[in-house]
C-alpha positions as a Markdown table, in Angstrom:
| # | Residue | x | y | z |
|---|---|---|---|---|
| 1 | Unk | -9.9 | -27.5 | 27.3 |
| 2 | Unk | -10.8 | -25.2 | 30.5 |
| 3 | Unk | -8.8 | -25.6 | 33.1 |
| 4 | Unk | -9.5 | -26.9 | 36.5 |
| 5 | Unk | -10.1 | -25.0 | 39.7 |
| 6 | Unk | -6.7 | -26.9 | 40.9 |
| 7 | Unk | -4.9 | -25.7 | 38.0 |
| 8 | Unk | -6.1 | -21.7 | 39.1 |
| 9 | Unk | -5.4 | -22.5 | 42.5 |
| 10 | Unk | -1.7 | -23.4 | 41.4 |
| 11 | Unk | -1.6 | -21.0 | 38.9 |
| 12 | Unk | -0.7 | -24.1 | 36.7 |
| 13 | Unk | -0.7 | -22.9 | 33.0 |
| 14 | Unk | -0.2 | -26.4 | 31.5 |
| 15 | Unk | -2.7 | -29.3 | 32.3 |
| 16 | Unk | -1.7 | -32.1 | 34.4 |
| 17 | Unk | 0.1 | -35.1 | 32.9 |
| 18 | Unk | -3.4 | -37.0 | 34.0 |
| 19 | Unk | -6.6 | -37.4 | 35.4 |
| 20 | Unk | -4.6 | -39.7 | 38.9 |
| 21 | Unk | -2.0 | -37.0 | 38.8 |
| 22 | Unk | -4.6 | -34.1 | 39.0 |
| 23 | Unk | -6.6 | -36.1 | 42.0 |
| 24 | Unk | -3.6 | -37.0 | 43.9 |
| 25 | Unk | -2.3 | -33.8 | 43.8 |
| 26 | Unk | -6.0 | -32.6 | 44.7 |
| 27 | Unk | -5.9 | -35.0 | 47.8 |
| 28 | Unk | -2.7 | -33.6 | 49.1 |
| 29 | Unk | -4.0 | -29.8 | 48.9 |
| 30 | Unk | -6.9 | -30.2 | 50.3 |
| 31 | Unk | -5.2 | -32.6 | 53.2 |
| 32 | Unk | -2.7 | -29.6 | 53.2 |
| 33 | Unk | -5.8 | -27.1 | 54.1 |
| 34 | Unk | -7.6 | -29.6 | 56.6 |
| 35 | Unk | -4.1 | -29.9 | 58.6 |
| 36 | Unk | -3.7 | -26.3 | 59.6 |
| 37 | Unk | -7.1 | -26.1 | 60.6 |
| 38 | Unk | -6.9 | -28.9 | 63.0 |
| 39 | Unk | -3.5 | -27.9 | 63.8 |
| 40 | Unk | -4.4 | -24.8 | 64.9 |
| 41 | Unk | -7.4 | -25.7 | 66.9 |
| 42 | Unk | -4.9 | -28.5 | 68.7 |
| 43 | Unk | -2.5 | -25.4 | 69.4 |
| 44 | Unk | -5.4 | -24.0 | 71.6 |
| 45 | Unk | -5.2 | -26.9 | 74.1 |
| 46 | Unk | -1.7 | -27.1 | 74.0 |
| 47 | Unk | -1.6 | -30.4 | 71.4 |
| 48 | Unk | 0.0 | -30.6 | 68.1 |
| 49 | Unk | -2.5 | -33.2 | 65.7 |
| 50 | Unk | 0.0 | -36.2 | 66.3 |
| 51 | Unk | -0.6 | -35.7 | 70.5 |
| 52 | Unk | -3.8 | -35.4 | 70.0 |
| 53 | Unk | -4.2 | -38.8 | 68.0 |
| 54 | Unk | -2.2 | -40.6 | 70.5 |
| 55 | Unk | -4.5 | -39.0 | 73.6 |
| 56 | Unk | -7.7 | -40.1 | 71.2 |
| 57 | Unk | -6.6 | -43.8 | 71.1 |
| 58 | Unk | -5.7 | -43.9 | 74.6 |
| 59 | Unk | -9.1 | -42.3 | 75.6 |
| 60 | Unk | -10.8 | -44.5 | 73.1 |
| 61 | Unk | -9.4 | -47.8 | 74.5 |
| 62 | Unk | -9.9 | -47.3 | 77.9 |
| 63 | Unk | -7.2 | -48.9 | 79.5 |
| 64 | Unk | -3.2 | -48.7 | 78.9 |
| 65 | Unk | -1.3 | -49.6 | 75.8 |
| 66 | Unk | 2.1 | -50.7 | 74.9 |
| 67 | Unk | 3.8 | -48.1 | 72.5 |
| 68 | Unk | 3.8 | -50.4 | 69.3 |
| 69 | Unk | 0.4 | -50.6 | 69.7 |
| 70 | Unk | -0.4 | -47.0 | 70.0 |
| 71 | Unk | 1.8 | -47.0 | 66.9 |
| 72 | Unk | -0.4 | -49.1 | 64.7 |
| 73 | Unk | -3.4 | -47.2 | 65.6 |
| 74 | Unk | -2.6 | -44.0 | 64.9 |
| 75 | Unk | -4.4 | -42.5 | 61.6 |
| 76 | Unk | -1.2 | -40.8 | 60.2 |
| 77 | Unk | 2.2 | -42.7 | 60.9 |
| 78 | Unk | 4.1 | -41.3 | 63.6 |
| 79 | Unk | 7.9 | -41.3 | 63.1 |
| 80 | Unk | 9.7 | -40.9 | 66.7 |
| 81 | Unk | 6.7 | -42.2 | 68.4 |
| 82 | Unk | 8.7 | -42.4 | 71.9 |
| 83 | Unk | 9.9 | -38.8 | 71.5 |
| 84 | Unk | 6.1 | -38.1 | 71.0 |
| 85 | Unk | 5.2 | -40.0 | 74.2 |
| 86 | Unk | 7.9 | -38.5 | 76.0 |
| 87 | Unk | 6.5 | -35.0 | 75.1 |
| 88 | Unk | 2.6 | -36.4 | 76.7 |
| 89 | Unk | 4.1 | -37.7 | 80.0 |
| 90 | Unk | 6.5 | -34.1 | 80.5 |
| 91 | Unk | 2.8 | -32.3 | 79.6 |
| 92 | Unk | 1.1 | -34.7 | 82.3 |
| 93 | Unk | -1.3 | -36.1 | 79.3 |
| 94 | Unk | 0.1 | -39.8 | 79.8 |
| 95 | Unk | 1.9 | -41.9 | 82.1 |
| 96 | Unk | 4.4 | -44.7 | 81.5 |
| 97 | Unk | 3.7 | -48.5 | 83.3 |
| 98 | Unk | 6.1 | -51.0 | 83.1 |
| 99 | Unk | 4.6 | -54.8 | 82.3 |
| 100 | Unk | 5.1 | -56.7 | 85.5 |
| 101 | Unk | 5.5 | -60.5 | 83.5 |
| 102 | Unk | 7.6 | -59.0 | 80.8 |
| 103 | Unk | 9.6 | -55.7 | 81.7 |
| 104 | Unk | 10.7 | -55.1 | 78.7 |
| 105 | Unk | 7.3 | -54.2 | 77.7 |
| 106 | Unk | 6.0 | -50.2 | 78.8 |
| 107 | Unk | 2.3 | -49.6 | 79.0 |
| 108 | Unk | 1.1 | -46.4 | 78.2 |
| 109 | Unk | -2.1 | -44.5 | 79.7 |
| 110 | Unk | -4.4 | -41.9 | 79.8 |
| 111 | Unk | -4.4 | -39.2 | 82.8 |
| 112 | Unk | -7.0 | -37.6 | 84.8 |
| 113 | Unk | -5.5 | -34.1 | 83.5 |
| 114 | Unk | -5.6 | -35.4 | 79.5 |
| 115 | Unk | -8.9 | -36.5 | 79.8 |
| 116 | Unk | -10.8 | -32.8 | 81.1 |
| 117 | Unk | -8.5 | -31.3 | 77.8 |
| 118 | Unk | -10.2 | -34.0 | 75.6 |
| 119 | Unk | -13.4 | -33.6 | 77.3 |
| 120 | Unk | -13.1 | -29.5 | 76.5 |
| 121 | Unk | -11.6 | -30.1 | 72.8 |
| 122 | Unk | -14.5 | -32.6 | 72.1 |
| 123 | Unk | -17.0 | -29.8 | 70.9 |
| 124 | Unk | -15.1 | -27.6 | 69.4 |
| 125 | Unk | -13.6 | -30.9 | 67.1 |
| 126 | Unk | -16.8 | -31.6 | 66.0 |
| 127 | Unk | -18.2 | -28.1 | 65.1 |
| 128 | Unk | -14.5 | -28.4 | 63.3 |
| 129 | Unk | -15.5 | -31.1 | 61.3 |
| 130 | Unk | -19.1 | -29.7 | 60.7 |
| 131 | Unk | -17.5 | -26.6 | 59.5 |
| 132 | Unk | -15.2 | -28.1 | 57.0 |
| 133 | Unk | -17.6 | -30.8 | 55.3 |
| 134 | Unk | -20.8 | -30.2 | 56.8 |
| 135 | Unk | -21.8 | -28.4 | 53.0 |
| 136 | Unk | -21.4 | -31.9 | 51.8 |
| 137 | Unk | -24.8 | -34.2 | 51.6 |
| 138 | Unk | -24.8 | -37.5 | 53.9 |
| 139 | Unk | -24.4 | -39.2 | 50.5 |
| 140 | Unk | -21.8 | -37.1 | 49.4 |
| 141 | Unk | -20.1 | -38.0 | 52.6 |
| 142 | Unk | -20.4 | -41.0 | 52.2 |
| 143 | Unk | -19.5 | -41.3 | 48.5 |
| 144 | Unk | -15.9 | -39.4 | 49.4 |
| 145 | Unk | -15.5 | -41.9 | 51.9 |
| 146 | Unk | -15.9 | -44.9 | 50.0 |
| 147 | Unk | -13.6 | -43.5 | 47.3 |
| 148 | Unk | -10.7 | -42.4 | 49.7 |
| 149 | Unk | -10.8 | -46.2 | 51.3 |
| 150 | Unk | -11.1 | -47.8 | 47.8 |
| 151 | Unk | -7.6 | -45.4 | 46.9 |
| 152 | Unk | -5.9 | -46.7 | 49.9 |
| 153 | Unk | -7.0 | -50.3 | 49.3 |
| 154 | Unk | -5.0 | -49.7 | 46.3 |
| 155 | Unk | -2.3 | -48.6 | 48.0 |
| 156 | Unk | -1.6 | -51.7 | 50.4 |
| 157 | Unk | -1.7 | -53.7 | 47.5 |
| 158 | Unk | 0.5 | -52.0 | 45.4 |
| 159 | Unk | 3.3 | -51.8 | 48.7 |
| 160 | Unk | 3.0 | -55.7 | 49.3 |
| 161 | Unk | 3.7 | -56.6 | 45.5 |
């Protein structure tokens, strides 16, 4: 059997135990490789990915959000969300607001100053993502896609059961 480009990559002499085993780990080192590239393009403006996910939310909504919220939006899960938010308002990228009818509840928003670096990070994300998968066909694309949501439809199932 010849081995995969994985298996040269890893310098794996065996094969995998399976065809899932050999994706999944394929998923995780190509996520590896599409992390330090954004990473280091969200080191330019002064961001790490997880700030940068929180800012795009907030830009996105228009309007403040309570932390939870922010929380269940964001595309990777962020432990220590508050830490993270705490990080944004010390930067001047957010600011805190307190709910008036229940003040136990903080609002979270957007500044002026976050917005220009989003505005400023906007093209150089997209020519990012161009650059990464723009050798991929639309249908290709879209194929990928449809395959990555039908894995993690999988995966709520098999958490709830």
């Amino acid at each position: 059997m010849t081995r995969s480009k994985l298996q040269n990559e890893l310098k794996k002499n065996r094969q995998f135990e399976s065809l899932e085993q050999e994706a999944a780990l394929n998923l995780l080192r190509t996520n590896d490789q599409l992390q330090i590239r954004f990473a280091r393009l969200f080191r330019e403006y002064e961001l790490t990915p997880a700030q940068y996910n929180i800012l795009r939310i907030l830009r996105g909504e228009g309007k403040p959000l309570p932390i939870l919220e922010i929380a269940s939006r964001t595309v990777t899960v962020v432990p220590g969300i508050t830490g993270l938010i705490d990080r944004l308002e010390k930067a001047q990228f957010v600011q805190r607001v307190r709910c008036e009818k229940d003040r136990r509840v903080i609002y979270v928003g957007i500044t002026e100053h976050a917005t220009k670096v989003l505005s400023q990070l906007d093209e150089p994300l997209l020519d990012l993502h161009k650059k990464l998968m723009g050798h991929l066909s639309e249908t290709e694309l879209k194929e990928l896609s449809r395959l990555l949501e039908k894995s993690r439809e999988n995966l709520l199932s098999t958490d709830e059961s």
